[in-house]
LOVOTOR-512175 format. One record per residue (C-alpha): residue number from 1; residue in three letters; y, z, x. Coordinates in nm, 4 decimals, padded with zeros to 6 digits. Example, Ala and Ser with C-alpha at 12.3 -4.5 7.8 and 13.67 -1.06 7.14 Angstrom:
<sites>
+-----+-----+----------+----------+----------+
!   k !   r !    north !       up !     east !
+-----+-----+----------+----------+----------+
!   1 ! ala ! -00.4500 !  00.7800 !  01.2300 !
!   2 ! ser ! -00.1060 !  00.7140 !  01.3670 !
+-----+-----+----------+----------+----------+
</sites>
This chain:
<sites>
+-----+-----+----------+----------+----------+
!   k !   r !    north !       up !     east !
+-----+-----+----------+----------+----------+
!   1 ! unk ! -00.2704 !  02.3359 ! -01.1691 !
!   2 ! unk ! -00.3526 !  02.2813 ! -00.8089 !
!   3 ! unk ! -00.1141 !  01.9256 ! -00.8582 !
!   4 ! unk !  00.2160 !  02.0963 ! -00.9471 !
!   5 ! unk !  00.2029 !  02.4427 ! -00.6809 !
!   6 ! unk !  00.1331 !  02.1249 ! -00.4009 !
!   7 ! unk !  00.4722 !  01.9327 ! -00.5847 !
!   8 ! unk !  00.6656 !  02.2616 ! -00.5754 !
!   9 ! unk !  00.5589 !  02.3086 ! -00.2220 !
!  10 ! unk !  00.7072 !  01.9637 ! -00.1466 !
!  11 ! unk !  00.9943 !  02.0719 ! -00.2892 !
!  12 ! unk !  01.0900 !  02.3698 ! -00.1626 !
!  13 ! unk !  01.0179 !  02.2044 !  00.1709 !
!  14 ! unk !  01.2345 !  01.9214 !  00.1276 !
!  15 ! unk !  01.5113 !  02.2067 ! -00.0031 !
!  16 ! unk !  01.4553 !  02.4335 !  00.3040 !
!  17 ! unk !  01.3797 !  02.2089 !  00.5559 !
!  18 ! unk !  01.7627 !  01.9964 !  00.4467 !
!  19 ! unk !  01.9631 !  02.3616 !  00.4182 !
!  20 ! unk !  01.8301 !  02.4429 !  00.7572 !
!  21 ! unk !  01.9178 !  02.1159 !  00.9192 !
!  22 ! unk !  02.2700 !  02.1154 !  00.7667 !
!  23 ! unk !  02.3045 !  02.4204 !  00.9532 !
!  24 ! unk !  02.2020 !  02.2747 !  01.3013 !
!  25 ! unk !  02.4794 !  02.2107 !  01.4907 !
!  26 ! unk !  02.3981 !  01.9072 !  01.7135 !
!  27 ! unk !  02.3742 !  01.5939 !  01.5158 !
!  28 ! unk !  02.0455 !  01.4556 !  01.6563 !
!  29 ! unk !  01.8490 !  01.7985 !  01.6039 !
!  30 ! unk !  02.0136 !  01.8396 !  01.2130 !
!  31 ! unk !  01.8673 !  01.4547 !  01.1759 !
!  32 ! unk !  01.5321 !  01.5175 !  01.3209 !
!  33 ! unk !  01.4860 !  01.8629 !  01.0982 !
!  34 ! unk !  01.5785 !  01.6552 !  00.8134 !
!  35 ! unk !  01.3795 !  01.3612 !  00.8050 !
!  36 ! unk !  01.1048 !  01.5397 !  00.8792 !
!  37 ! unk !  01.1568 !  01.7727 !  00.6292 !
!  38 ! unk !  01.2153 !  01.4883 !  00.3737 !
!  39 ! unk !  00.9075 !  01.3550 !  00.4900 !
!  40 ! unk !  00.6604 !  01.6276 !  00.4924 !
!  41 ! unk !  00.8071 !  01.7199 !  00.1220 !
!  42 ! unk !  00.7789 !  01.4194 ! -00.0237 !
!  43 ! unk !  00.4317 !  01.3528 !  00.0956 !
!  44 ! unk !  00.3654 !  01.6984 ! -00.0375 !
!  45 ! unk !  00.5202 !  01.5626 ! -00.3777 !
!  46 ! unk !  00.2900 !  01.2627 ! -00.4077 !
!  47 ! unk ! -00.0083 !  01.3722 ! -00.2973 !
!  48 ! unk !  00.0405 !  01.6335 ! -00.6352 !
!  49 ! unk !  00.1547 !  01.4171 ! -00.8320 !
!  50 ! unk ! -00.1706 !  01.1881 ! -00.7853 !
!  51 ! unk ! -00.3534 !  01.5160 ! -00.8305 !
!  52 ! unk ! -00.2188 !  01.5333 ! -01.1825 !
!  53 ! unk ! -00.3001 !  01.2368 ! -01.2951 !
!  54 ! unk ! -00.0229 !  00.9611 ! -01.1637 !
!  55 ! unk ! -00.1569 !  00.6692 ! -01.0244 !
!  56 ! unk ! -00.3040 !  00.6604 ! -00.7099 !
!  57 ! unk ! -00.2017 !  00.2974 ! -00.5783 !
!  58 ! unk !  00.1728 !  00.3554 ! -00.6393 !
!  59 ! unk !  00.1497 !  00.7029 ! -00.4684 !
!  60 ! unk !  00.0004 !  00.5131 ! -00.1644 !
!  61 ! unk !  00.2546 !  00.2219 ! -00.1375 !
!  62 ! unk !  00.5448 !  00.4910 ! -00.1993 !
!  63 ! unk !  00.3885 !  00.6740 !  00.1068 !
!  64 ! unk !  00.3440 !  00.3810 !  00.3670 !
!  65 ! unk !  00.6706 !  00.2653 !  00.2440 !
!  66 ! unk !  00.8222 !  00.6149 !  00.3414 !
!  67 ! unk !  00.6296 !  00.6018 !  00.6528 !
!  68 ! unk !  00.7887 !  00.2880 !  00.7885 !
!  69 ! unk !  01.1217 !  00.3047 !  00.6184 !
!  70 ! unk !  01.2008 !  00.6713 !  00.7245 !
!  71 ! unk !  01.1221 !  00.6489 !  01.0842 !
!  72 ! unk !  01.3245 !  00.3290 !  01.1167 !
!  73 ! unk !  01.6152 !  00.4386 !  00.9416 !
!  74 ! unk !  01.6334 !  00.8009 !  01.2105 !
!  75 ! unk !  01.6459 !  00.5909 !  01.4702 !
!  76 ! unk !  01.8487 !  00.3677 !  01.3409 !
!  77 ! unk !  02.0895 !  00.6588 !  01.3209 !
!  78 ! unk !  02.0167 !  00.8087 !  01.6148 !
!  79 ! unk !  02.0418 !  00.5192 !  01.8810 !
!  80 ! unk !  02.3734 !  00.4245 !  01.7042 !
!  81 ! unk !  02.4841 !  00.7984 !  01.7515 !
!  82 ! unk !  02.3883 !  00.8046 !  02.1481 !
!  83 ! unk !  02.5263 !  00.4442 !  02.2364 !
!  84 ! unk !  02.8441 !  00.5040 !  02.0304 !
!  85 ! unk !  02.8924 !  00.8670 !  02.2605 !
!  86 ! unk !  02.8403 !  00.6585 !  02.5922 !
!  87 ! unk !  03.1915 !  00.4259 !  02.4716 !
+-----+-----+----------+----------+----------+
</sites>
């Protein structure tokens, strides 16, 4: 019970927190609202989904692997945004 209203938290926060940054009109701000957004919900979704019962080792990896890979990939973006507006 407790598993899925944490899951539909994740979601909703993944849902708002993308609408919200599509609205943003500065590129860096729309991509920090939405990875974190992404993040937080997600995280949300596995730790309910290892509340109801799915394994707790692949929730873990799929969390350290968001928490490396998402990062990276923002400011990936983001330093390719900033040195492409200096040209």
């Amino acid at each position: 019970m407790i598993g899925n209203v944490i899951i539909w938290t994740g979601l909703i926060a993944m849902v708002l927190g993308s609408t919200l940054g599509a609205l943003e009109n500065r590129f860096l701000v729309r991509l920090h609202k939405v990875s974190a957004a992404d993040f937080v919900g997600f995280s949300l979704v596995l730790l309910g989904m290892s509340m109801n019962g799915f394994e707790i080792v692949k929730s873990l990896l799929s969390l350290i692997f968001l928490s490396v890979w998402s990062p990276l990939i923002a400011h990936t973006l983001a330093k390719t945004f900033v040195s492409r507006m200096r040209r």
